[in-house]
N, C-alpha and C positions, 0 to 999 in steps of 0.2 A: 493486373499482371504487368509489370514491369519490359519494355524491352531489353532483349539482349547489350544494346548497347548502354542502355541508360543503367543498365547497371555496372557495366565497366567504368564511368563516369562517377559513380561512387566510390570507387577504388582508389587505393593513394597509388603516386608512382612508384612504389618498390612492389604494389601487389601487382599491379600491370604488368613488370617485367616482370614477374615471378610465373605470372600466368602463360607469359608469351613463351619463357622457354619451357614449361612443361608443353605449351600447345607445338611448339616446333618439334618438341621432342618427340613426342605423340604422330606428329606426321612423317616423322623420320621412319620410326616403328611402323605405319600403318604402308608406307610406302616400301618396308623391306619387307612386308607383310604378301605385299602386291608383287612381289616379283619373284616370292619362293611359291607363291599360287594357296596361300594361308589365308588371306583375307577372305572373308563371307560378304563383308558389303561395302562397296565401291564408292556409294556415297559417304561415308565414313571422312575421305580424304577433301571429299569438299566441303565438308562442314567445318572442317579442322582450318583450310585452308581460306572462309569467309574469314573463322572465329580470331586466324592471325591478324587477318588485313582490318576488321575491327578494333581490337589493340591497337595497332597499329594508328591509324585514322585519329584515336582517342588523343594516344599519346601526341601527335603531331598538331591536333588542334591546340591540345597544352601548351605545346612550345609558341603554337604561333600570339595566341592569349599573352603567355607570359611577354615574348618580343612586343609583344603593341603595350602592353602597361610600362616596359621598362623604354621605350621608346617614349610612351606618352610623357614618363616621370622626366629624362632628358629634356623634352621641351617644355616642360612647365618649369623648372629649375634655370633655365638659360636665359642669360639677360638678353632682353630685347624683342623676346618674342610675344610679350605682352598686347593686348590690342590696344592702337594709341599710339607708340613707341615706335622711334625711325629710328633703324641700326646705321652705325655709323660707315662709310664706305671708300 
């Protein structure tokens, strides 16, 4: 059995955002739920509210991956940074 998060990590990034607004959505609804005195179970709104901050987590490891590859790709591309090589000064 898979974890919750590792399976977010199989998702592309348009299913993530897709996920995250039905999740936010869902906590909008469960928190108007909580205050007309509708809702049955309270823990409801924290499971909603890990299941964002997961998305969330996933997505932002992605951008920082992507920043260090295209960061990496800049300095291997750039003259001088070769090992060996004195830049000029």
């Amino acid at each position: 059995m898979a974890s919750k998060t590792a399976e977010l990590r199989e998702l592309t990034d348009e299913q993530l955002l897709e996920r995250a607004e039905s999740s936010k959505e869902e906590l909008f609804n469960l928190r108007f739920q909580l205050a007309t005195g509708q809702l049955d179970d309270s823990s409801s709104i924290k499971k909603v509210r890990h299941e964002i901050a997961r998305i969330a987590t996933v997505m932002s490891q992605r951008d920082i991956e992507e920043a260090r590859a295209t960061a990496t790709d800049a300095e291997a591309g750039a003259p001088g940074t070769e090992p060996g090589t004195e830049s000029e000064q």
